[in-house]
C-alpha positions as CSV (number, residue, x, y, z in Angstrom):
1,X,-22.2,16.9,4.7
2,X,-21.2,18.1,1.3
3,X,-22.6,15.4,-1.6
4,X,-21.4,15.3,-4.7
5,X,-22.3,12.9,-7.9
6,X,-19.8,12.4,-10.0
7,X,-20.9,11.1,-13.8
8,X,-18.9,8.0,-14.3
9,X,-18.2,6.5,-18.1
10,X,-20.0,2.7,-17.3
11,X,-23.3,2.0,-17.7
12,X,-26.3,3.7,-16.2
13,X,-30.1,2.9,-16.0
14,X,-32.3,5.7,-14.4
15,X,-34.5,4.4,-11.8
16,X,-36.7,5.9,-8.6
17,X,-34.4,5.0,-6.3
18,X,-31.3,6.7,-8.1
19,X,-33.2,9.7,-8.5
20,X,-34.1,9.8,-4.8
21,X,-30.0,9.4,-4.9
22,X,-29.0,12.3,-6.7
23,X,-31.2,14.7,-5.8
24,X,-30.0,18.1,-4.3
25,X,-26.3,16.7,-5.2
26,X,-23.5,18.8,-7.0
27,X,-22.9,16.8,-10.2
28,X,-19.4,16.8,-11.9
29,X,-18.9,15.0,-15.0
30,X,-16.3,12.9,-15.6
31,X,-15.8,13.0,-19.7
32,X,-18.4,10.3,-21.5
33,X,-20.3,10.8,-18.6
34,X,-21.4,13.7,-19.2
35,X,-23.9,11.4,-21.1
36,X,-25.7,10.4,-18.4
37,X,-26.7,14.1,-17.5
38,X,-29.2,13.9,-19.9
39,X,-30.8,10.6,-18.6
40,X,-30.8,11.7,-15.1
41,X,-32.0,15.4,-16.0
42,X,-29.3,17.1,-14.6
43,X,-26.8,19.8,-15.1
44,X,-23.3,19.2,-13.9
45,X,-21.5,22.4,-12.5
46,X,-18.3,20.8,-14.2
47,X,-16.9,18.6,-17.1
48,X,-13.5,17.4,-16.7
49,X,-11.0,15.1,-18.6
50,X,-9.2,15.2,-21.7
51,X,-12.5,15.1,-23.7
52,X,-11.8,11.9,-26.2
53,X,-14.8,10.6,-25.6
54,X,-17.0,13.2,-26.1
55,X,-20.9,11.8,-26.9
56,X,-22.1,13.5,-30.1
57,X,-25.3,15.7,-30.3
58,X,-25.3,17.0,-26.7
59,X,-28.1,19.2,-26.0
60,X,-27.2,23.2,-25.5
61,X,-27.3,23.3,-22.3
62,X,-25.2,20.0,-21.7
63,X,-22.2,22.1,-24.1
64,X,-22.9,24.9,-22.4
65,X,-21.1,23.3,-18.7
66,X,-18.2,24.8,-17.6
67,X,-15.3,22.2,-18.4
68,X,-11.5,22.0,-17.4
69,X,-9.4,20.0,-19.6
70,X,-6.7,17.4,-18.9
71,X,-3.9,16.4,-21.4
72,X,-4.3,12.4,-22.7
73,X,-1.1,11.7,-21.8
74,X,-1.8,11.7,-17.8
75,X,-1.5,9.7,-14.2
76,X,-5.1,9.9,-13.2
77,X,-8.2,8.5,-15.2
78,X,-11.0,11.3,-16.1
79,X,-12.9,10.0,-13.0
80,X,-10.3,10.2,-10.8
81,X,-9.8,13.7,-11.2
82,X,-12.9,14.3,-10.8
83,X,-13.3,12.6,-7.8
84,X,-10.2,14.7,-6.4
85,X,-11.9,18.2,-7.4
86,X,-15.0,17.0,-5.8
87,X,-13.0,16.7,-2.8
88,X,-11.2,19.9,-3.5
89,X,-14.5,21.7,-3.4
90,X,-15.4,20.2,0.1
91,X,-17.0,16.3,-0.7
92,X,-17.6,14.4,2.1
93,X,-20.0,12.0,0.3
94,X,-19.6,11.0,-3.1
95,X,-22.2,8.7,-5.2
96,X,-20.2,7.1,-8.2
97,X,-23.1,7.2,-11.3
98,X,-22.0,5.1,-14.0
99,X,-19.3,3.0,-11.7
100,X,-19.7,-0.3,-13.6
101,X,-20.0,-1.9,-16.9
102,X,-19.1,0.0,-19.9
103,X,-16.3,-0.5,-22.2
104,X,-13.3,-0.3,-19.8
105,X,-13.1,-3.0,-17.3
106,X,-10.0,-1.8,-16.0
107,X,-11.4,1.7,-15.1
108,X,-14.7,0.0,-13.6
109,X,-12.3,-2.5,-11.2
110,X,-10.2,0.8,-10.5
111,X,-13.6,2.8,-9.3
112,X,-14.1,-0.3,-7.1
113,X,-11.0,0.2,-4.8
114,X,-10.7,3.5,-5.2
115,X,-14.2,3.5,-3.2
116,X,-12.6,1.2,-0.8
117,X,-9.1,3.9,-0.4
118,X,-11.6,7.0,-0.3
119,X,-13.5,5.2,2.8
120,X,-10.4,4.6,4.8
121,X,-9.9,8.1,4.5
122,X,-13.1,8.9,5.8
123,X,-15.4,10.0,2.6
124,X,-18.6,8.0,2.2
125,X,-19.0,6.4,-1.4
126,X,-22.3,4.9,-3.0
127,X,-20.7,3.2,-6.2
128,X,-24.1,2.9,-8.8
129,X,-25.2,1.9,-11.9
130,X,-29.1,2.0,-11.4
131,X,-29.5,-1.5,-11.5
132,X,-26.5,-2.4,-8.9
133,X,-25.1,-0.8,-5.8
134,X,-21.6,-1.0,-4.2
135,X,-21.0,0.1,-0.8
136,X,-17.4,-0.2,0.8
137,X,-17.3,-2.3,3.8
138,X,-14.4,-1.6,6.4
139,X,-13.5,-2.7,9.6
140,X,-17.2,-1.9,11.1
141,X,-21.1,-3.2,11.4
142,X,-23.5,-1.9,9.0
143,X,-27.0,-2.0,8.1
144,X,-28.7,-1.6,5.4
145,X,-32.3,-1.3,3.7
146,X,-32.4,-3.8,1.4
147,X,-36.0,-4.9,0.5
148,X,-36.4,-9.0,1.5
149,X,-34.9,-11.1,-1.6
150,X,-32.5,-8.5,-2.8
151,X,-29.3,-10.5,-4.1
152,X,-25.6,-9.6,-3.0
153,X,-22.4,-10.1,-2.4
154,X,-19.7,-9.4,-0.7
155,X,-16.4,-8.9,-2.7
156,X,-13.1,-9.6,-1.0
157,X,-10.0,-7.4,-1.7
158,X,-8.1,-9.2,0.6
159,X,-8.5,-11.9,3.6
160,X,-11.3,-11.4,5.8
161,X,-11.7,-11.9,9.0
162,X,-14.3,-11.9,11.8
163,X,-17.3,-11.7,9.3
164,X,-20.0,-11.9,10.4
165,X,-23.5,-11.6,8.3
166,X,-26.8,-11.4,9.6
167,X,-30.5,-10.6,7.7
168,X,-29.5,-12.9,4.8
169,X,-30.9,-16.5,3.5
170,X,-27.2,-17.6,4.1
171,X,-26.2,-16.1,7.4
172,X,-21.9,-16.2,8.7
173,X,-21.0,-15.7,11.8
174,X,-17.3,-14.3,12.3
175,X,-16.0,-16.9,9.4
176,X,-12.7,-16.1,7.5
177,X,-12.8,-15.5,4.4
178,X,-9.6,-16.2,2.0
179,X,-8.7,-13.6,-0.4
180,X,-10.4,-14.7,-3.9
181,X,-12.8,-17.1,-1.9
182,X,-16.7,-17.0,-4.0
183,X,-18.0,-18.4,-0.2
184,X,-19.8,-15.0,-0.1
185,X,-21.1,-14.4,-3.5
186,X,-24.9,-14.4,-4.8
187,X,-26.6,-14.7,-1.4
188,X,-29.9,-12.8,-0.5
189,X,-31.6,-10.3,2.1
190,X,-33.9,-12.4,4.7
191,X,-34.5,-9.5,6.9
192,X,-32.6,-6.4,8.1
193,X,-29.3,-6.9,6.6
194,X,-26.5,-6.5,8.7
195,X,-22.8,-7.0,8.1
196,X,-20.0,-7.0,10.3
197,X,-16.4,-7.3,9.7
198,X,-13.4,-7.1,12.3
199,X,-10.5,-7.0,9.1
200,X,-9.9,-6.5,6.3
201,X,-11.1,-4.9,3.1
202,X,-14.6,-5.8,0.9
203,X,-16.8,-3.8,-1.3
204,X,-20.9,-4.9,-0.5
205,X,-22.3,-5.2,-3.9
206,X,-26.4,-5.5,-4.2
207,X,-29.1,-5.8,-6.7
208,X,-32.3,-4.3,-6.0
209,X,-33.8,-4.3,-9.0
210,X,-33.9,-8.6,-10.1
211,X,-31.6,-9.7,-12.6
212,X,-31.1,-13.0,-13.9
213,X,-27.9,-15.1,-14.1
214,X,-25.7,-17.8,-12.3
């Protein structure tokens, strides 16, 4: 398996368990987040985008990455393309650093089903911010090794059906779930964590570091 992590523009809080993440990964840098080389300690093998976002005071070696540049006026985001030359150069599993927050809600939703188009075509995707995790969830069962008390939810991009969700303080068990539906929002890990799901698309989101909100 070829892994790549791919520096995202969102937000990004450096943690063990990221760490443990990235490790051994080839890193490519999508524009701003070339910022989050420097938190992470690492050195990305390439920068791409049309570099109008480019953080000030970069450390030598950080200016020093090989970059290819992309004109502004273009169909893809910066992350997209880098996600495609990840996969150009052999990525068969990507981790998506920096997939959430930031100043551009409409790239961070885009990351989010993008993760969901890259799984259907058969490329695992770990969508990250540190703090929060996103897995996509097809039509399969999965586990996963959430500690006990862990918040999540699970994010409809469509209808669901035959879900079934086992490990959790609020178990289902093969319940449909209407597109927009917040039925499976802000439960929590009780066990081994397993979800099932016989259609549809959904995007596991978890927080295993504890936050605070409603």
């Amino acid at each position: 398996m070829s892994q790549f992590t791919i520096l995202l523009g969102g937000d990004l809080v450096r943690t063990p368990v990221l760490d443990d993440q990235v490790a051994g990964t080839r890193v490519i840098a999508a524009d701003s987040g070339i910022r989050h080389a420097e938190l992470l300690g690492l050195t990305p093998e390439l920068w791409v985008g049309d570099f109008d976002s480019v953080p000030k005071d970069l450390p030598p070696r950080l200016q020093s990455v090989p970059t290819r540049k992309f004109p502004a006026e273009k169909d893809k985001t910066d992350g997209e393309l880098a996600i495609d030359i990840a996969r150009e150069k052999g990525a068969t599993s990507l981790i998506l650093a920096g997939a959430f927050g930031g100043l551009r809600a409409d790239h961070a939703f885009l990351h989010l089903a993008l993760a969901l188009r890259l799984a259907e075509n058969g490329v695992s995707v770990l969508l990250t911010s540190g703090a929060q995790e996103g897995v996509p969830l097809l039509n399969r069962s999965a586990e996963f090794d959430y500690g006990e008390g862990t918040m999540f939810s699970i994010h409809g991009f469509s209808d669901l059906a035959g879900l079934t969700v086992e490990g959790a303080r609020w178990p289902l068990a093969n319940v449909e779930v209407p597109f927009g539906s917040s039925l499976t929002i802000s439960n929590a890990v009780a066990g081994k964590l397993r979800i099932q799901l016989a259609s549809g698309r959904a995007l596991l989101v978890a927080h295993p570091f504890p936050i605070s909100g409603s």
